[in-house]
PDB file of N, CA, C and O in Angstrom, chain B, residues numbered from 101:
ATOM      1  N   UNK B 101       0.819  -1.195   0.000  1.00  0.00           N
ATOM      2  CA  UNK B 101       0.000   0.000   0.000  1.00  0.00           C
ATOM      3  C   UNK B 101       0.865   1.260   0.000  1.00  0.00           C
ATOM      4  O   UNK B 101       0.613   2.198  -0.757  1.00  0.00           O
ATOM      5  N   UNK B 102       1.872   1.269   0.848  1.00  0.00           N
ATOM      6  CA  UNK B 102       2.874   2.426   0.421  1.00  0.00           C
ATOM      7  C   UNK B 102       3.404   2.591  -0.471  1.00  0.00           C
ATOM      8  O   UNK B 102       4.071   3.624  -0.526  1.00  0.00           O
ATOM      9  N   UNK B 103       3.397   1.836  -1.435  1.00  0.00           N
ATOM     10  CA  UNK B 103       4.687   1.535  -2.939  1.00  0.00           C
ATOM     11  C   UNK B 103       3.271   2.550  -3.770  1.00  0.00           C
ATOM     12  O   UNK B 103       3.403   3.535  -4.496  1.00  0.00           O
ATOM     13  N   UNK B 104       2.008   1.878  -3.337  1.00  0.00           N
ATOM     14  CA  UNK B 104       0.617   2.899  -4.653  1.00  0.00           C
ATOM     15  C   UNK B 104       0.719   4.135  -3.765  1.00  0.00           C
ATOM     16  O   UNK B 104       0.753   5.159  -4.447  1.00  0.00           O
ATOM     17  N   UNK B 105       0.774   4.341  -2.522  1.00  0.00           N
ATOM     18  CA  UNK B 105       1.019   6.146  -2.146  1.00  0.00           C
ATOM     19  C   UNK B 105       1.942   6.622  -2.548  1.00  0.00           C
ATOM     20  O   UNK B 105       1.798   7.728  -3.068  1.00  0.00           O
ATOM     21  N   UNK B 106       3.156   6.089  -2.503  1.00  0.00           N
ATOM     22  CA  UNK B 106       4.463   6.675  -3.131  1.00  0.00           C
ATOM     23  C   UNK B 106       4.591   6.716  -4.281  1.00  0.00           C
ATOM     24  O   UNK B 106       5.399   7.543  -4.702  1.00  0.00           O
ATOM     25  N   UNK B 107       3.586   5.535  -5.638  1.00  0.00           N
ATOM     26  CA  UNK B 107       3.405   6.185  -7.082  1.00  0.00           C
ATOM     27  C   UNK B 107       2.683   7.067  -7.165  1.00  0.00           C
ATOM     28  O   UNK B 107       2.993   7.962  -7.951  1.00  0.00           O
ATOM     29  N   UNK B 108       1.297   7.195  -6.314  1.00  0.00           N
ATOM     30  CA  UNK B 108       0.562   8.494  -6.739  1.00  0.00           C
ATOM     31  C   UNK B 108       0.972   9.634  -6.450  1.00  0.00           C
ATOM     32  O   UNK B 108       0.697  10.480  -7.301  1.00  0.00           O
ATOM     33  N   UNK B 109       1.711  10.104  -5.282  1.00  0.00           N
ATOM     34  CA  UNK B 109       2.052  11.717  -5.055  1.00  0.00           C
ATOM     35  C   UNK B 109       3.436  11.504  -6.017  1.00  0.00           C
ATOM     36  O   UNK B 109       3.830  12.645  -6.259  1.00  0.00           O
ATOM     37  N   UNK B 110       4.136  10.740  -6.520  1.00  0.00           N
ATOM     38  CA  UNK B 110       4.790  10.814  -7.014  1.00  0.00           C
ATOM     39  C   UNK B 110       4.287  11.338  -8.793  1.00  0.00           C
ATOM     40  O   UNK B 110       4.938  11.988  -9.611  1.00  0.00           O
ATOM     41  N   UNK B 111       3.131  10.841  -8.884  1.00  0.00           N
ATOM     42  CA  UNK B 111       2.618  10.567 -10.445  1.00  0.00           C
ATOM     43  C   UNK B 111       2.053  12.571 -10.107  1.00  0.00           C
ATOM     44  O   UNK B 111       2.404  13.448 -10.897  1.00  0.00           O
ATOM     45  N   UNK B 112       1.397  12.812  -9.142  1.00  0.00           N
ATOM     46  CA  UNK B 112       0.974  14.218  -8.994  1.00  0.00           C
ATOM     47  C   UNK B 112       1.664  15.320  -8.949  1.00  0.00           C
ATOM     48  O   UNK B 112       1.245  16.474  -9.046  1.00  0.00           O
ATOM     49  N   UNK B 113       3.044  14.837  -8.757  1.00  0.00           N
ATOM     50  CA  UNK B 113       4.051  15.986  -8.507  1.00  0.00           C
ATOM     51  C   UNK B 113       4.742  16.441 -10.314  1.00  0.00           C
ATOM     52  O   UNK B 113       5.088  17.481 -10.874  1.00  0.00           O
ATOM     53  N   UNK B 114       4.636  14.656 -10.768  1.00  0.00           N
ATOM     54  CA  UNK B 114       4.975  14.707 -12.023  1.00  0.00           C
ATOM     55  C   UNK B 114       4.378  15.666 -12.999  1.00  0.00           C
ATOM     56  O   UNK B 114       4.791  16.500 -13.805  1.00  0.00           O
ATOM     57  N   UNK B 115       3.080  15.135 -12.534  1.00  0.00           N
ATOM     58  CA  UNK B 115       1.908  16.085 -13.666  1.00  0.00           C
ATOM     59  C   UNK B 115       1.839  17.664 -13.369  1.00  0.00           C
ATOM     60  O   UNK B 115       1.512  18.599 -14.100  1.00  0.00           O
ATOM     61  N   UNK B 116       2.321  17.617 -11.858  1.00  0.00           N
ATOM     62  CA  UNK B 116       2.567  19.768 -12.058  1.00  0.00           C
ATOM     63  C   UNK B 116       3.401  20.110 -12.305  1.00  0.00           C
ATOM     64  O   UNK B 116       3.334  21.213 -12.848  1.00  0.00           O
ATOM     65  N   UNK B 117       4.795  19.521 -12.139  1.00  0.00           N
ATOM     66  CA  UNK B 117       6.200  20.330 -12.905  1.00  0.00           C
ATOM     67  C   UNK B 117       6.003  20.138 -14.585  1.00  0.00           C
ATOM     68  O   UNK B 117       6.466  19.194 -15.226  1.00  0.00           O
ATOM     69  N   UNK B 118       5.313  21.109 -15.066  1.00  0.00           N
ATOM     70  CA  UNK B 118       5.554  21.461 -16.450  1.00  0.00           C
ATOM     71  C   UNK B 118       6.590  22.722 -17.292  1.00  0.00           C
ATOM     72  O   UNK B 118       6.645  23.219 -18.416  1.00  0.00           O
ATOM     73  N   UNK B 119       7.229  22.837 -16.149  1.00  0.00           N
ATOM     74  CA  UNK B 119       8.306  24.060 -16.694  1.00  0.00           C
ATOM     75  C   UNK B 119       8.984  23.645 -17.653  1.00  0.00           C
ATOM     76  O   UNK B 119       9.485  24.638 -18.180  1.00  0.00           O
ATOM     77  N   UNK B 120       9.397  22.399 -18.374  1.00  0.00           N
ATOM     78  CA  UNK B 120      10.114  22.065 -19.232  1.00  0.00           C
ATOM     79  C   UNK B 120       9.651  21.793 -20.475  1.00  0.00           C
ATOM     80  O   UNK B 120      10.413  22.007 -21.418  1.00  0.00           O
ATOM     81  N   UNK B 121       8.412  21.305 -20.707  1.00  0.00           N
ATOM     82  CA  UNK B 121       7.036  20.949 -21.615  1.00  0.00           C
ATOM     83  C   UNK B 121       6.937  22.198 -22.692  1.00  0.00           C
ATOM     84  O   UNK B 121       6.479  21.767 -23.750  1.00  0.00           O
ATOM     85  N   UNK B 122       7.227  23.629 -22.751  1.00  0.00           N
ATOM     86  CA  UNK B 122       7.332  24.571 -23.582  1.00  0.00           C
ATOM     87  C   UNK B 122       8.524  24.759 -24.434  1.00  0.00           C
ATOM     88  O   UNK B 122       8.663  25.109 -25.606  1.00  0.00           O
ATOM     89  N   UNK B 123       9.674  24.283 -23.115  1.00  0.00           N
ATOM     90  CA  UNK B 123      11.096  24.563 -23.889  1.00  0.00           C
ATOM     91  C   UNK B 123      11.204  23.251 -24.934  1.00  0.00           C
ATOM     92  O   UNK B 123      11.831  23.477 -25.969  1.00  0.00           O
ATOM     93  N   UNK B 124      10.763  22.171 -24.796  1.00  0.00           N
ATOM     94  CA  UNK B 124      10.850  21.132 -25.559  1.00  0.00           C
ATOM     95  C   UNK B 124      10.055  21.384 -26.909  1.00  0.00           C
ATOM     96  O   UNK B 124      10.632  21.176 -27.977  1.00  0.00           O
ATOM     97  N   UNK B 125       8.541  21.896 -26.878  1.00  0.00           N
ATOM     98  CA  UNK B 125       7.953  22.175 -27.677  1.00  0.00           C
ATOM     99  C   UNK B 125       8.113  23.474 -28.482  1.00  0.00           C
ATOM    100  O   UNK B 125       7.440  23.630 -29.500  1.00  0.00           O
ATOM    101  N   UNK B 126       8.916  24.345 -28.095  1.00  0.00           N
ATOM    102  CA  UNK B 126       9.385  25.204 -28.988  1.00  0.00           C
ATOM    103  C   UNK B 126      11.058  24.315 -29.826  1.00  0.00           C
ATOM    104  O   UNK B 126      11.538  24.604 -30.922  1.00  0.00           O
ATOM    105  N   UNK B 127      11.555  23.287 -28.872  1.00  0.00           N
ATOM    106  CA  UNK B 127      12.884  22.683 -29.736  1.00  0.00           C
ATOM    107  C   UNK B 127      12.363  22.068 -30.838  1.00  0.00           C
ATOM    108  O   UNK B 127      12.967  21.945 -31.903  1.00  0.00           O
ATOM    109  N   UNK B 128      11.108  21.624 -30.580  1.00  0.00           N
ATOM    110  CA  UNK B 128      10.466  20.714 -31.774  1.00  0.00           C
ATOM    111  C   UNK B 128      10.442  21.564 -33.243  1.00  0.00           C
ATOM    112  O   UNK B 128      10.963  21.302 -34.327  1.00  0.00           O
ATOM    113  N   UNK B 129       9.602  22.699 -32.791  1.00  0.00           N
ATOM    114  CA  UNK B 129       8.918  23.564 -34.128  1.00  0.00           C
ATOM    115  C   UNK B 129      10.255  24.124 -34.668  1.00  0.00           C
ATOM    116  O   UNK B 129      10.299  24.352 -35.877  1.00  0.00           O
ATOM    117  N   UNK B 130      11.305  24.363 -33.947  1.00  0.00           N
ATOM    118  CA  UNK B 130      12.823  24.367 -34.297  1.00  0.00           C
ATOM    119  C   UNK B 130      12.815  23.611 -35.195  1.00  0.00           C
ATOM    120  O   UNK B 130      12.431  23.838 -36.342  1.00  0.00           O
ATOM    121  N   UNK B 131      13.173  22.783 -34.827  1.00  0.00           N
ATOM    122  CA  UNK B 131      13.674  21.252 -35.121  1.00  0.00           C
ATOM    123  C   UNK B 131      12.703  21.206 -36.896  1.00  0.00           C
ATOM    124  O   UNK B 131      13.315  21.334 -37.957  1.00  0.00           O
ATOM    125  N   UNK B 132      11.381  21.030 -36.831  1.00  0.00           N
ATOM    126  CA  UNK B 132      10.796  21.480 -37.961  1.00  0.00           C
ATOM    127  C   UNK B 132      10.616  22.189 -39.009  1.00  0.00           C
ATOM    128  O   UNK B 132      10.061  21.653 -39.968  1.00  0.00           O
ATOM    129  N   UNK B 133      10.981  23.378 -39.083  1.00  0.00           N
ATOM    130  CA  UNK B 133      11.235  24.387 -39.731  1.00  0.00           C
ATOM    131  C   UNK B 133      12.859  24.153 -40.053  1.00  0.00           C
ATOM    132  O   UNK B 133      13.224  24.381 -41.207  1.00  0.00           O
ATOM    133  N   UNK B 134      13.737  23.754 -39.179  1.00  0.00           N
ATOM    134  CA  UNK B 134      15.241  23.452 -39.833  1.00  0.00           C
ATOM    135  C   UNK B 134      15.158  22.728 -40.412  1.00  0.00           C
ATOM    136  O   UNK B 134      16.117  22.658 -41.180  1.00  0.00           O
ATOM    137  N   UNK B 135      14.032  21.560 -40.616  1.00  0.00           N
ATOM    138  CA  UNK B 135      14.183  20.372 -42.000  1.00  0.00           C
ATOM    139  C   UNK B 135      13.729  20.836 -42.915  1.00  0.00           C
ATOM    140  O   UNK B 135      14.188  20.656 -44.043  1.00  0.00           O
ATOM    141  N   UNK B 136      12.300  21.841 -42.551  1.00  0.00           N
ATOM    142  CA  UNK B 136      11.620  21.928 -43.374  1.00  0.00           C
ATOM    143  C   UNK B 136      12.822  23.189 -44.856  1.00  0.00           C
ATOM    144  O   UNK B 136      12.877  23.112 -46.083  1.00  0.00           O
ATOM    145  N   UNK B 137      13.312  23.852 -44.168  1.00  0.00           N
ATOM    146  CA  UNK B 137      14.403  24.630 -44.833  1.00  0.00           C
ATOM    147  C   UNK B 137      15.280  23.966 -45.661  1.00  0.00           C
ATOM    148  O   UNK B 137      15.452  24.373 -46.810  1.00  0.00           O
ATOM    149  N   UNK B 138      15.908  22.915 -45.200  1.00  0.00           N
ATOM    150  CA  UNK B 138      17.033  22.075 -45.396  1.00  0.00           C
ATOM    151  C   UNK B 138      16.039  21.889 -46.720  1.00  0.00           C
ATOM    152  O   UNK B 138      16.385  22.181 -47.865  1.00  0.00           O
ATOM    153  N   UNK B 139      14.975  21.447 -46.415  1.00  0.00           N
ATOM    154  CA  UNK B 139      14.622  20.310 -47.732  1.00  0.00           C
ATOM    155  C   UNK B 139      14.331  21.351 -48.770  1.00  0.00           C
ATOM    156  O   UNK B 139      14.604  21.018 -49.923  1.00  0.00           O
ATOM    157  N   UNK B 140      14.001  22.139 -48.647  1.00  0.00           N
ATOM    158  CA  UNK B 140      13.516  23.875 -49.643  1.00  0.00           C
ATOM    159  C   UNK B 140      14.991  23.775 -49.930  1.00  0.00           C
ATOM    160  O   UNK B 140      15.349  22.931 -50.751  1.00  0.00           O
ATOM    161  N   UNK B 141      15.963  24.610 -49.296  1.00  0.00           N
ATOM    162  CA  UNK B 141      16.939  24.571 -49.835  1.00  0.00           C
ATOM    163  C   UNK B 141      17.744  23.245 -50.863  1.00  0.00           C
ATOM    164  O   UNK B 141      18.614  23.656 -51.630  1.00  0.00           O
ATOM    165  N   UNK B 142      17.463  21.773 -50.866  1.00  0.00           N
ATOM    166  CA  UNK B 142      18.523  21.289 -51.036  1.00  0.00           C
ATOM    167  C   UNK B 142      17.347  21.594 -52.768  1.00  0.00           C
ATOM    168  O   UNK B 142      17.895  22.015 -53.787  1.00  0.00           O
ATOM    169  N   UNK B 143      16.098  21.344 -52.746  1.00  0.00           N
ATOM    170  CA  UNK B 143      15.383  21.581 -54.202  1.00  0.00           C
ATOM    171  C   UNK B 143      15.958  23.043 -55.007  1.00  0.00           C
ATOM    172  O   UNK B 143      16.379  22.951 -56.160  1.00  0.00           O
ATOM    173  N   UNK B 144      15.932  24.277 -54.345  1.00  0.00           N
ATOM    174  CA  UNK B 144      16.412  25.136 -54.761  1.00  0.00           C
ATOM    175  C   UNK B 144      17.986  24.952 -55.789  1.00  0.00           C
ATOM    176  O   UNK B 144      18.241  25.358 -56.922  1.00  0.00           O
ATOM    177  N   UNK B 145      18.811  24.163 -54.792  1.00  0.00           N
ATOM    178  CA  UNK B 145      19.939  24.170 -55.153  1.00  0.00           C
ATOM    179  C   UNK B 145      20.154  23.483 -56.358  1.00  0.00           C
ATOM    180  O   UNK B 145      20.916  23.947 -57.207  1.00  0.00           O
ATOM    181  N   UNK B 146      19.478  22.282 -56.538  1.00  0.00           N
ATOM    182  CA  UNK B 146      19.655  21.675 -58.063  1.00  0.00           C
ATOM    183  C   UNK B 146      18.387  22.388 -58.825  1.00  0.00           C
ATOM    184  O   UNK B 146      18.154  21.827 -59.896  1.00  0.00           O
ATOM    185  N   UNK B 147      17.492  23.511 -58.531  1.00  0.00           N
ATOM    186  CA  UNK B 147      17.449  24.332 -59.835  1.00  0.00           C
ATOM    187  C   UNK B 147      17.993  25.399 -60.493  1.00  0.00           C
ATOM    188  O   UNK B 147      17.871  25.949 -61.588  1.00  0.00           O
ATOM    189  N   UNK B 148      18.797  25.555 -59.225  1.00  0.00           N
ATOM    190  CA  UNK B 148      20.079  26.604 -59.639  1.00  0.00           C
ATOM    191  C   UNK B 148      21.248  26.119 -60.349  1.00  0.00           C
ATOM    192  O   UNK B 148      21.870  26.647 -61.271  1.00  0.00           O
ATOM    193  N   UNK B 149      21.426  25.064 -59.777  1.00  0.00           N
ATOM    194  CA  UNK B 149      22.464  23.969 -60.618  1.00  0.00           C
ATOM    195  C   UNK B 149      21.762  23.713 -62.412  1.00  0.00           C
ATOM    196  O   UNK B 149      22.122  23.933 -63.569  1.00  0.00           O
ATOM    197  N   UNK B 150      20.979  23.321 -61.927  1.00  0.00           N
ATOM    198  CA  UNK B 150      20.441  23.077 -63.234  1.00  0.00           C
ATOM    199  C   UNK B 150      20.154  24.755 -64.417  1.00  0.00           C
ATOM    200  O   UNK B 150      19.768  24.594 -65.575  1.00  0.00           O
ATOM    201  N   UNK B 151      20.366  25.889 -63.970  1.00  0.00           N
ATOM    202  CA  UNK B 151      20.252  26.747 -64.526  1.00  0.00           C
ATOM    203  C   UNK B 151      21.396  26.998 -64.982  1.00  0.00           C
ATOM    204  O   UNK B 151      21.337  27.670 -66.012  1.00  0.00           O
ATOM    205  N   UNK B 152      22.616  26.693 -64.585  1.00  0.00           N
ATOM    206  CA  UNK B 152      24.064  28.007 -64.694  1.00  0.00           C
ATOM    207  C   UNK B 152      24.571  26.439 -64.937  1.00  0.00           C
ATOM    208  O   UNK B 152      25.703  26.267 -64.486  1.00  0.00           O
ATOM    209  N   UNK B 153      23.954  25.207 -65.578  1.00  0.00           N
ATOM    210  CA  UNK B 153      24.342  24.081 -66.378  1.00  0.00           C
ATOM    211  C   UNK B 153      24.040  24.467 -67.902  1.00  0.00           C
ATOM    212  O   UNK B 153      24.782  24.210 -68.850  1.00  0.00           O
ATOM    213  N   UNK B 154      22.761  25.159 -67.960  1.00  0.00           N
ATOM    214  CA  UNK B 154      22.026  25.225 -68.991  1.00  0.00           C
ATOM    215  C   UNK B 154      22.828  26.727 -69.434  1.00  0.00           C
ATOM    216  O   UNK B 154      22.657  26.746 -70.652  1.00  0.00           O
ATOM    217  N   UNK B 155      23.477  27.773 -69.131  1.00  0.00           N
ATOM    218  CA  UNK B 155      23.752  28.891 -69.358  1.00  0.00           C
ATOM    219  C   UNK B 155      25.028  28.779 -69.633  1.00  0.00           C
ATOM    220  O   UNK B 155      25.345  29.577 -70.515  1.00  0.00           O
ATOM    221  N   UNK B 156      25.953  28.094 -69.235  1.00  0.00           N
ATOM    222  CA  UNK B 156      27.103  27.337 -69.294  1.00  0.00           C
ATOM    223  C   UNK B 156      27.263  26.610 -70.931  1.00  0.00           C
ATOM    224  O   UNK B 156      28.086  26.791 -71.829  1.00  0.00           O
ATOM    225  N   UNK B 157      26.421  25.992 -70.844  1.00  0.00           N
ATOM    226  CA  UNK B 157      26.235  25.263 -72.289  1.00  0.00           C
ATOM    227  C   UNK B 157      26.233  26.567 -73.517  1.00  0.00           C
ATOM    228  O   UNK B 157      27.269  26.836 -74.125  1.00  0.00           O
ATOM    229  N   UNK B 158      24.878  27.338 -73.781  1.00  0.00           N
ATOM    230  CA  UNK B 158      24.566  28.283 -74.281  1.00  0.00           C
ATOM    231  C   UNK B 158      25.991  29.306 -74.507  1.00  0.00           C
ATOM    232  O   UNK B 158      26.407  29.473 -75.653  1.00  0.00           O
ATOM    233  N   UNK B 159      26.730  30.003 -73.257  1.00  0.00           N
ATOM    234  CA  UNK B 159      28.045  30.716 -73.734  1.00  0.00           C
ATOM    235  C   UNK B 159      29.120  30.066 -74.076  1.00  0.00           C
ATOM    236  O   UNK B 159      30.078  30.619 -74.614  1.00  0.00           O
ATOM    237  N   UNK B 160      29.045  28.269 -73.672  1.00  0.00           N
ATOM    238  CA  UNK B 160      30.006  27.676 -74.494  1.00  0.00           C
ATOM    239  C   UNK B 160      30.045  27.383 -75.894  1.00  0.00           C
ATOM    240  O   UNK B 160      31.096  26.972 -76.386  1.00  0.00           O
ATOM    241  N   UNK B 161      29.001  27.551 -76.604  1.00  0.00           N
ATOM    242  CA  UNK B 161      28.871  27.300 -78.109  1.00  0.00           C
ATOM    243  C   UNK B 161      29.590  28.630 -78.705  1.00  0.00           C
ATOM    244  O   UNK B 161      30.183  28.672 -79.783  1.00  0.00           O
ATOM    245  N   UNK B 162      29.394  29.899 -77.633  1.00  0.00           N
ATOM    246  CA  UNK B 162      30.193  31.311 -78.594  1.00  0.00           C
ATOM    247  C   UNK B 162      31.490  31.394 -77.777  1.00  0.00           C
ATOM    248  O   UNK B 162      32.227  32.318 -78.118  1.00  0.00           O
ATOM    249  N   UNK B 163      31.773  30.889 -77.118  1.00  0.00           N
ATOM    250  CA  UNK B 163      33.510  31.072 -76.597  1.00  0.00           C
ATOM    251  C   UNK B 163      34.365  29.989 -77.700  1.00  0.00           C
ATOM    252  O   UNK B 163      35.582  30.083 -77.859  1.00  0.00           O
ATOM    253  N   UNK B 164      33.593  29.059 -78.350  1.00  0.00           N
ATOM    254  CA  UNK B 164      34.801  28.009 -78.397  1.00  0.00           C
ATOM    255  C   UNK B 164      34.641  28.208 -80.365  1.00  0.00           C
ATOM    256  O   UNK B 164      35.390  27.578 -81.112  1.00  0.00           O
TER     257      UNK B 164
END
């Protein structure tokens, strides 16, 4: 009977320290938006690649 008193004020103390529950949930939306970037950026980058491939070609036909 003491081991279920000592889980419940234990389980009650748990459920009011929420001071940490915001800082985690703002690391998340972090955390989200840095992939979500990463992945924007890595598409960006091979259509830029793919542009100054294609422009590359085009001033190489009058340089050579």
């Amino acid at each position: 009977m003491k081991d279920m008193k000592a889980m419940i004020r234990m389980w009650t103390l748990f459920d009011r320290d929420e001071s940490g529950q915001d800082l985690i949930e703002y690391a998340l939306v972090v955390a989200l938006i840095a992939l979500a970037a990463t992945a924007g950026m890595s598409a960006l980058a091979s259509g830029i690649n793919k542009a100054f491939t294609a422009i590359s070609s085009i001033l190489g036909k009058y340089v050579s």
